[in-house]
ROMAR-135490 format. One record per residue: residue in three letters; x negated, z, y of N, C-alpha, C in turn. Coordinates in steps of 0.001 Angstrom, whole numbers, padded with zeros to 6 digits, always signed. Atoms other than C-alpha are relative to their C-alpha. Layout:
REM ROMAR-135490
ALAXZYXZYXZY;...
//
This chain:
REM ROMAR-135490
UNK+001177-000768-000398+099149-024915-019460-000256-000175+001494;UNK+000096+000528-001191+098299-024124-015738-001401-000924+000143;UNK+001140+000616-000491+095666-026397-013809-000945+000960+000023;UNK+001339-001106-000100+092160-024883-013337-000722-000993+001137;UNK+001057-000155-001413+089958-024936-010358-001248+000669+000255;UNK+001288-000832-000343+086659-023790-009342-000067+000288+001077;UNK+000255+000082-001643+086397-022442-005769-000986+000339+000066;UNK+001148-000721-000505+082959-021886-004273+000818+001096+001056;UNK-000125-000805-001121+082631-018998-001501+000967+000939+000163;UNK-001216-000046-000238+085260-016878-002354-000297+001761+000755;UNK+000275-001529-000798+083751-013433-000925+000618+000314+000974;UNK-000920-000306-001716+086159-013625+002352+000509-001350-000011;UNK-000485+001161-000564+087911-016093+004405+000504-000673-000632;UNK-001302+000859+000774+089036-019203+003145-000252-000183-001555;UNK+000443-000189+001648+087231-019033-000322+001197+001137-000770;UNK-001320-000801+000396+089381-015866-000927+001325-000452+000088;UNK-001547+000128-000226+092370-016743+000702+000628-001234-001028;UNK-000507+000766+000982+092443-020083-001582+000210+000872-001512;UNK+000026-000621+001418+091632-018027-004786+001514+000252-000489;UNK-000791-000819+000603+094629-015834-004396+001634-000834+000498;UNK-000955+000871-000001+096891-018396-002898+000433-001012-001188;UNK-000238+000874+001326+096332-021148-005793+000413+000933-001116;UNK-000314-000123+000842+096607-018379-008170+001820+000621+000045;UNK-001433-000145-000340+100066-017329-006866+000923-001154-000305;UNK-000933+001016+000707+101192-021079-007441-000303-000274-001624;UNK-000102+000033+001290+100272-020800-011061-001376-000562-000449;UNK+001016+000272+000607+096937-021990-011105-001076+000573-000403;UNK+001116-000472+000603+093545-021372-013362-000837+000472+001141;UNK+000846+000170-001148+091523-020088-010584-001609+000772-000594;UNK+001698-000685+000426+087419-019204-011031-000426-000374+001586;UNK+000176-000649-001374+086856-017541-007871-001639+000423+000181;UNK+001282-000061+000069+082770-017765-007738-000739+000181+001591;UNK+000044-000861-001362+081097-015877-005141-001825-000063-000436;UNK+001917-000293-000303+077112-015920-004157-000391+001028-000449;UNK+000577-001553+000287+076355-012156-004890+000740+000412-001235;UNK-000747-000169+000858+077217-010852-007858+000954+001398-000047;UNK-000780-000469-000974+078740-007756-005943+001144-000765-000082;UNK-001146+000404-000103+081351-009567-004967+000817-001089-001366;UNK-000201+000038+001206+082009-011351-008587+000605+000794-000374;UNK-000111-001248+000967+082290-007734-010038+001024+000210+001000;UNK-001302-000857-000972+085149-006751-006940+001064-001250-000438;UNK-001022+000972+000550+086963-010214-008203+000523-000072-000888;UNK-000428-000221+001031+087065-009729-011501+000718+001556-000272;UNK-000511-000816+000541+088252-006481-010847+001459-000231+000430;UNK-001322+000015-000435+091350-007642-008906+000531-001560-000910;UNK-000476+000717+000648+091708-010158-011768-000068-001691-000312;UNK-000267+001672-000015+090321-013633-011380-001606+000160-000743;UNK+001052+000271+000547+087484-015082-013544-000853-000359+000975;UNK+000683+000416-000815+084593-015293-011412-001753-000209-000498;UNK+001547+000763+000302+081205-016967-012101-000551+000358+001202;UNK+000732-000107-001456+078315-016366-009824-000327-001609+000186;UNK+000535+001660-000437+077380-019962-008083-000386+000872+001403;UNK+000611-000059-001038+074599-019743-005549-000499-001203+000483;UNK+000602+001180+000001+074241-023236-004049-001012-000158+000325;UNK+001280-000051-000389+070852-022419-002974-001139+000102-001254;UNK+000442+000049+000961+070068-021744-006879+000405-000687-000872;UNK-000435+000960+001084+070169-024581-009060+000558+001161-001615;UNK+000134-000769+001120+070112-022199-011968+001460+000345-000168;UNK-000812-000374-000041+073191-020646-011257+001513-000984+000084;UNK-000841+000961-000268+074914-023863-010435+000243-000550-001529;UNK+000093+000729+001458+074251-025054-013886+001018+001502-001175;UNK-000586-000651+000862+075391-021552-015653+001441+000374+000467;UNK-001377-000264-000641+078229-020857-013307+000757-001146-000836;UNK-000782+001036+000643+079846-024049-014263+000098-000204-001546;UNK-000068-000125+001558+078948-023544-018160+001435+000982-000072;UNK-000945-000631+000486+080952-020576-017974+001654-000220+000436;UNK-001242+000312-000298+083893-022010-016587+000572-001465-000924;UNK-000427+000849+001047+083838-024963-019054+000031+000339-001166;UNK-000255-000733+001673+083434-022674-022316+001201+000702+000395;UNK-001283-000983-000191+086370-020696-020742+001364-001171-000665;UNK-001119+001066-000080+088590-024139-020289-000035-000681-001237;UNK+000180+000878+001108+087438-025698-023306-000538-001650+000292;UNK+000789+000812-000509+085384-028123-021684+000625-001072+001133;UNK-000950+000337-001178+088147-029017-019004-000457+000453+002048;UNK-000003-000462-001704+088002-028891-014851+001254-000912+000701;UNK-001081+000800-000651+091300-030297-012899-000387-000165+001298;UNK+000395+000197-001476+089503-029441-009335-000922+000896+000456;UNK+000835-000711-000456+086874-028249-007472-000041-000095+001474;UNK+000205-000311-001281+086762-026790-004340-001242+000170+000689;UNK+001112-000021-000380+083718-027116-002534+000123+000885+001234;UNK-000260-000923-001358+083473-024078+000116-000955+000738+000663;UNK+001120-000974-000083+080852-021706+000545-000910-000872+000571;UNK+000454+000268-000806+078842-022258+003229-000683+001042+001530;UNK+001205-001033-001058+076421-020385+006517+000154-001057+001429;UNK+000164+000356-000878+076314-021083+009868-001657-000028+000850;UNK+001397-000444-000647+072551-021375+012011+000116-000308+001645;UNK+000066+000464-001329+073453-021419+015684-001262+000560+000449;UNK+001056+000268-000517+070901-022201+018241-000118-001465+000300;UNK+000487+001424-000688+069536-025244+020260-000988-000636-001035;UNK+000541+000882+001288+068335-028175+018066-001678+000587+000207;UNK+001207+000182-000292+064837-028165+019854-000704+001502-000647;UNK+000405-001104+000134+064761-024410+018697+000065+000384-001426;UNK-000141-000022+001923+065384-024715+014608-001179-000485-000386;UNK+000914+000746+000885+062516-025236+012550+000466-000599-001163;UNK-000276+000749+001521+062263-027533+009987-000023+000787-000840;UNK+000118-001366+001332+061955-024709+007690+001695+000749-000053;UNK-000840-000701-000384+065281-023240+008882+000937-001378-000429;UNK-001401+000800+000297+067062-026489+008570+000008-000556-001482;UNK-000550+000255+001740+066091-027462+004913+000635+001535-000512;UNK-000416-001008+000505+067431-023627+004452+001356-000120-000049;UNK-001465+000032-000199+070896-024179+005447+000631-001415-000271;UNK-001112+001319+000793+071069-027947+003932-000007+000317-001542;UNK-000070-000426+001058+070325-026337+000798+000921+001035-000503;UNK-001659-000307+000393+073369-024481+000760+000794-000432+000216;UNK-001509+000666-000552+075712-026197+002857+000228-001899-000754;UNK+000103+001541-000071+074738-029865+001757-000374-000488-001700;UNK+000627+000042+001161+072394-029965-001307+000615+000646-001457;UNK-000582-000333+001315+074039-027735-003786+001113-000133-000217;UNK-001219+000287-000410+077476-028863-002564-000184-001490-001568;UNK+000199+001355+000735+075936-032589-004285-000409+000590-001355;UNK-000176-000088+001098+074720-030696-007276+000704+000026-001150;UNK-001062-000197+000741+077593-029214-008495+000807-000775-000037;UNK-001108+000870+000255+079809-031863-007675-000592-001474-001233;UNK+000486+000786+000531+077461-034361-009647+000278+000893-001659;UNK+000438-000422+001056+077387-032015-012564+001827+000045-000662;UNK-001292-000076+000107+081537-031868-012204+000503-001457-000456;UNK-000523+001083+000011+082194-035627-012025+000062-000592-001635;UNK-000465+001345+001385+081626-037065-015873+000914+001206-000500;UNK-001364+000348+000398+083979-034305-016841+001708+000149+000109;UNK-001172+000518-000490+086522-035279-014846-000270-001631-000548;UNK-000213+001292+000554+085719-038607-015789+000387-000110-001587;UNK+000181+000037+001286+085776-037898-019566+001645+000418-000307;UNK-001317-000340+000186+089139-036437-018759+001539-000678+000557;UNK-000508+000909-000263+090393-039458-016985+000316+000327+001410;UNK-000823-000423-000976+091347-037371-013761-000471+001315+000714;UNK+000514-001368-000713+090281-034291-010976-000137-000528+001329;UNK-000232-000134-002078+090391-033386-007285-001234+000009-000062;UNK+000884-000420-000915+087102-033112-005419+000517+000515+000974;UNK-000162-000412-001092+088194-031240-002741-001609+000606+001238;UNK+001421-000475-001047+085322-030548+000014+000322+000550+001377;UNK-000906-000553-001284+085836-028061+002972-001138-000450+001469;UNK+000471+000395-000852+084367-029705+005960+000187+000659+001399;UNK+000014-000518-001010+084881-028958+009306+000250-001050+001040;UNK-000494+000959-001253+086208-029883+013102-001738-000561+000418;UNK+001349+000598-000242+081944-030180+013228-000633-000851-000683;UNK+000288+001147+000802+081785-032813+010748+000500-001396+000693;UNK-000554+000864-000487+083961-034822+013274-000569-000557+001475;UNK+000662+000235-001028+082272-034113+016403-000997+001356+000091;UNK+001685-001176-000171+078638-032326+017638+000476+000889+001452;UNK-000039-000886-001810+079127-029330+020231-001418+000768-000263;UNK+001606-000033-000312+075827-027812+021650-000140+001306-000903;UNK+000254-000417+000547+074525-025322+020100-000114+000332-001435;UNK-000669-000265+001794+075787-025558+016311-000674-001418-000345;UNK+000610+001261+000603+073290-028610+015715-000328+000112-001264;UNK+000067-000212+001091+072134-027569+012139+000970+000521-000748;UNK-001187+000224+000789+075624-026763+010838+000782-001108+000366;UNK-000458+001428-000492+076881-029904+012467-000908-000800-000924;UNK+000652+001391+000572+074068-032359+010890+000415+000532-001828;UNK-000152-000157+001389+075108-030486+007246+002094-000584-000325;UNK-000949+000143+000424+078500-031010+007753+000450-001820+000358;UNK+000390+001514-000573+077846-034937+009715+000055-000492-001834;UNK-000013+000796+001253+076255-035520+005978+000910-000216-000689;UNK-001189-000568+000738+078927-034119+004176+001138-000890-000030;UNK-001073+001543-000193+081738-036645+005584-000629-000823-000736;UNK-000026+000871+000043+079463-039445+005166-000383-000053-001879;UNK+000279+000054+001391+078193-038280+001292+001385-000302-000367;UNK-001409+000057+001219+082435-037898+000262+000660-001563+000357;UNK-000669+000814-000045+083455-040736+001962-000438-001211-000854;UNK+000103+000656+001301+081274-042840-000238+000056+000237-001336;UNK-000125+000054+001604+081788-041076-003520+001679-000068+000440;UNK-001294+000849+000149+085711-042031-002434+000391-001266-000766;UNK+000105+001507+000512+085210-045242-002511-000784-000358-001748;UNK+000667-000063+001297+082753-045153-005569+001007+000421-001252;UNK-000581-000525+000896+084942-043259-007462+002001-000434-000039;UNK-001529+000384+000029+088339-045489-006973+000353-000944-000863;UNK-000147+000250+001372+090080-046238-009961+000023+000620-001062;UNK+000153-001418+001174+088967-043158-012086+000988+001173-000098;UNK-000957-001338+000833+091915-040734-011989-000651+000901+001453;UNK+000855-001193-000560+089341-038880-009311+000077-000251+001525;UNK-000454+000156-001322+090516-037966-005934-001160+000788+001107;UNK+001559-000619-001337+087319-036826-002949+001193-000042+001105;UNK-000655-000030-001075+089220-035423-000423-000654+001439+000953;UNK+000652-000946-001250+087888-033751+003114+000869+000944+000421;UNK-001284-000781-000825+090119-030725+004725-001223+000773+001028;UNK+001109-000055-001801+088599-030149+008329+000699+001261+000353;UNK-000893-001213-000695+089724-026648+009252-001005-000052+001888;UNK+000621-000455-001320+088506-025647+013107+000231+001236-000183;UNK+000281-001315+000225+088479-022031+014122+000789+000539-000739;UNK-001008-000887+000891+089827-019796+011096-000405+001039-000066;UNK+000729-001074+000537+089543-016296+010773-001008-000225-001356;UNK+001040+000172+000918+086430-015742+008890-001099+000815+000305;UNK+000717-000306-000174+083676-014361+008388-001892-000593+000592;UNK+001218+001192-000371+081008-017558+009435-000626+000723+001066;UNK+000877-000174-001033+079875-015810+012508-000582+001078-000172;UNK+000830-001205+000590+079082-012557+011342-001092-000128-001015;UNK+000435+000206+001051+077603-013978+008496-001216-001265+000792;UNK+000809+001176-001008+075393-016960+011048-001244+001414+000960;UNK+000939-000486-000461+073703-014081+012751-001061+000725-000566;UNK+001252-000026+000803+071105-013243+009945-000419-000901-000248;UNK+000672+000982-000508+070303-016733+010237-000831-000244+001222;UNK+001113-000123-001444+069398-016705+014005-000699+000744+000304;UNK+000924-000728-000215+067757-013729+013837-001071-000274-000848;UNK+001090+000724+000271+065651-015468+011257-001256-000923+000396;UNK+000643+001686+000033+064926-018720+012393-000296-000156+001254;UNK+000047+000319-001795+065444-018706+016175-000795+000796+000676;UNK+000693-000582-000936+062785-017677+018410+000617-000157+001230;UNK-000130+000389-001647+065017-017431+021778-000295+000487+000835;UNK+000939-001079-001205+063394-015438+023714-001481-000801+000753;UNK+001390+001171-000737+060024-018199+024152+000829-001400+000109;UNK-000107+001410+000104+062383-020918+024360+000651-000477+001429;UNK-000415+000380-001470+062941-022871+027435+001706-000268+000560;UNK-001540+000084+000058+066765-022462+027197+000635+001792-000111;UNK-000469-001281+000075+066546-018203+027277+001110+000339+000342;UNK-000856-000205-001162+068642-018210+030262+001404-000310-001026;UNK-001638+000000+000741+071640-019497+028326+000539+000307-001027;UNK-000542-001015+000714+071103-017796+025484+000701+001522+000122;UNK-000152-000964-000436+071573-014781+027355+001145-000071+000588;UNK-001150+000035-000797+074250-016065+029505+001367-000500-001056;UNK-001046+000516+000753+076399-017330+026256-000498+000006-001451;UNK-000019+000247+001198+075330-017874+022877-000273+001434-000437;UNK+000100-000925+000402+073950-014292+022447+001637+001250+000093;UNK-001387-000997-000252+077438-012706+023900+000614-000265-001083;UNK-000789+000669+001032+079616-015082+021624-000738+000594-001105;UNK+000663-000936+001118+077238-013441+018418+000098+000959+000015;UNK-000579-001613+000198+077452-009855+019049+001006+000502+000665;UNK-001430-001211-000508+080363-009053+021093+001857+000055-000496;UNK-001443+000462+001262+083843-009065+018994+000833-000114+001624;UNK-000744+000734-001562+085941-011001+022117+001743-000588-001004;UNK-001236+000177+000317+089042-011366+019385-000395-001184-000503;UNK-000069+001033+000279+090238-014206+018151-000266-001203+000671;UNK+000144+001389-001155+089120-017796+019214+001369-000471+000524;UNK-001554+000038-000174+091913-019542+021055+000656-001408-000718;UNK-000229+001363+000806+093525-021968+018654+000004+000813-001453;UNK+000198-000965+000854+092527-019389+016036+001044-000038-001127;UNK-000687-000240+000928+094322-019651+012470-000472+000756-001397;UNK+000176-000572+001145+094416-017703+009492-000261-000764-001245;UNK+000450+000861+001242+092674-019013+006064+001163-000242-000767;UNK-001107+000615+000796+095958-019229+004691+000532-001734+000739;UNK-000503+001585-000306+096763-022726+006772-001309-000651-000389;UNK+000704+000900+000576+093746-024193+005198+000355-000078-001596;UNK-000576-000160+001341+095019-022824+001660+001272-001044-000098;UNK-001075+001075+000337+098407-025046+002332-000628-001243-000238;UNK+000448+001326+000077+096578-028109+003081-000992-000494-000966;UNK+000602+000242+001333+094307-027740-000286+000834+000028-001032;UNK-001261+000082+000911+097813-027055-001775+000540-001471-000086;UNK-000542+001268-000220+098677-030219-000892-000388-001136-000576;UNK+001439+000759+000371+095130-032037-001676+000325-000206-001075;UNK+000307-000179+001710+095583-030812-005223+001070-000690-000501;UNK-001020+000913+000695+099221-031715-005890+000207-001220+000250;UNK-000162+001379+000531+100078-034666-004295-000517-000989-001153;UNK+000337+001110+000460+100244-037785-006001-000805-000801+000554;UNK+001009+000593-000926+098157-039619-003346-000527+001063+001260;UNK+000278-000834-001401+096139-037354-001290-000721-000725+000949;UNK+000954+000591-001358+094980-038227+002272-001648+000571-000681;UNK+001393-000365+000581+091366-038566+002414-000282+000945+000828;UNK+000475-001114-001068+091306-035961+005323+001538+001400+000286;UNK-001113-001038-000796+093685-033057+006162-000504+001162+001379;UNK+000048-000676-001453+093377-031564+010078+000748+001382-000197;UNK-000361-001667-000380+093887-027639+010276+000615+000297+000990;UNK-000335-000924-001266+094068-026624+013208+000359-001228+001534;UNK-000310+000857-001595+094514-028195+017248-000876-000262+000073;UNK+001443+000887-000530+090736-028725+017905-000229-000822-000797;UNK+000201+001226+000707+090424-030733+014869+000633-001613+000330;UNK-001246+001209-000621+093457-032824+015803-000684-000436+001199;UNK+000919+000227-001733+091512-033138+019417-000777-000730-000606;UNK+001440+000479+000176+088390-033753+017973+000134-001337-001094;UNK-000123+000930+000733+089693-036320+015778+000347-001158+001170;UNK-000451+001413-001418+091153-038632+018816-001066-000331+000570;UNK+000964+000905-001141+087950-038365+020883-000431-000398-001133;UNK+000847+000857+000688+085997-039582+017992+000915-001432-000157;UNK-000523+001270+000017+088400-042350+017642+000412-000857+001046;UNK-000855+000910-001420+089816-043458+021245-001171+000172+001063;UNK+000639+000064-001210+087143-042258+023901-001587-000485-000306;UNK+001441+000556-000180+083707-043671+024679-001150+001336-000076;UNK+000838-001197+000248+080739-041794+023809-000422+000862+001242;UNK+000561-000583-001519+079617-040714+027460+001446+001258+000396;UNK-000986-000836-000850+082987-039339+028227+000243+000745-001274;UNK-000052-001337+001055+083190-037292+024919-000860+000685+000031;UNK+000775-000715-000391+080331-036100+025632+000395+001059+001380;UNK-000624-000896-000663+081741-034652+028780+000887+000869-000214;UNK-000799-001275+000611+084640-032866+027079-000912+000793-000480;UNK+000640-000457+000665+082244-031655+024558-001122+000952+000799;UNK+000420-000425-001180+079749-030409+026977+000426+001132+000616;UNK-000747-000846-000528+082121-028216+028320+000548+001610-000664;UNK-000556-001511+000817+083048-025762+025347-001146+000653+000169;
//
């Protein structure tokens, strides 16, 4: 029988691109998508798809029913993906804006995986997979409230690692940096929410940069990879026999992994600074 999987986020990007990659190597895939729109366009190109909205407990709880009455009360892995961007300057997010985006990116990430773990435990064995980011490794300016969701994020898996060693049950991080996607298109009905930049004492550089980078399509970033090289390295997650607890995507990750480990905070800050 093949493996089975749950992917969050699969409406675009790398949520999709895993769906239809894992199911090409033979696996169960439940391709669960926020809107139920996009559900109904999944199931029509053939994959079981549950709605999961990590912002609605409700859904977190029936999504996952219906993928355990499907399996027969089985899960081999879960992909944790689906996720929003809120750029803007910290000083300029309300608290209202940032419990909005830890409640998808952070909070229902811990639901579902809590609601996943006894039965993988009951079954002796299962991936956690969790899709993190080169901003889980290091903070660049403006992306402070998807940075502090994805900051948690490391430090929540790296202790259910440890917690969970011995059980059959593998927590593993895959850090993509820039991938085609849809995150930025999809980040600017956030800032037009939440961000007042226009009264904020930082206009000037919204104007001179963060507003260009949001509406003007300037191509690909440079470093730029396709959601299929994050799909290998969850290929990898899932089969090995021992998976790393981290897999690096792209070149800025790889970067951003050294300064956090070799340079002093002042002078990473100066690289950083700079993008």
């Amino acid at each position: 029988m093949s493996k089975s999987i749950l992917i969050t986020g699969c409406s675009s990007g790398i949520g999709l691109a895993a769906a239809h990659g894992l199911r090409a190597q033979g696996w169960r895939v439940f391709a669960s998508c926020r809107q139920q729109r996009d559900c109904d366009r999944l199931r029509a190109q053939g994959f079981e798809s549950p709605r999961i909205d990590y912002a609605d407990a409700e859904t977190i709880m029936s999504g996952l029913s219906e993928v355990l009455t499907a399996t027969g009360g089985t899960l081999d892995a879960l992909f944790n993906n689906g996720a929003f961007g809120m750029p803007g300057a910290v000083e300029d997010v309300p608290t209202e804006g940032l419990r909005h985006i830890f409640e998808a990116n952070f909070f229902g990430w811990h639901e579902l995986t809590r609601l996943v773990i006894p039965v993988m435990r009951a079954q002796g064995h299962g991936r956690i997979v969790q899709c993190s980011s080169v901003l889980g490794l290091v903070a660049y300016p403006w992306r402070g409230a998807y940075t502090a969701t994805k900051f948690a994020l490391e430090g929540l898996s790296d202790t259910l690692r440890l917690e969970l060693k011995g059980t059959g049950i593998h927590v593993v991080l895959i850090e993509p940096g820039p991938i085609t996607s849809k995150l930025r298109e999809k980040a600017i009905p956030q800032f037009e929410r939440f961000i007042d930049w226009q009264n904020s004492a930082l206009r000037d550089k919204y104007e001179g940069g963060l507003l260009k980078r949001l509406y003007e399509d300037r191509g690909p970033d440079r470093f730029e990879l396709p959601p299929s090289a994050v799909t290998a390295k969850l290929l990898h997650a899932l089969e090995a026999r021992r998976p790393a607890p981290r897999y690096y995507v792209t070149t800025p990750t790889y970067i951003a992994g050294i300064l956090r480990r070799i340079l002093p905070t002042r002078l990473s800050d100066a690289v950083l600074g700079r993008v």
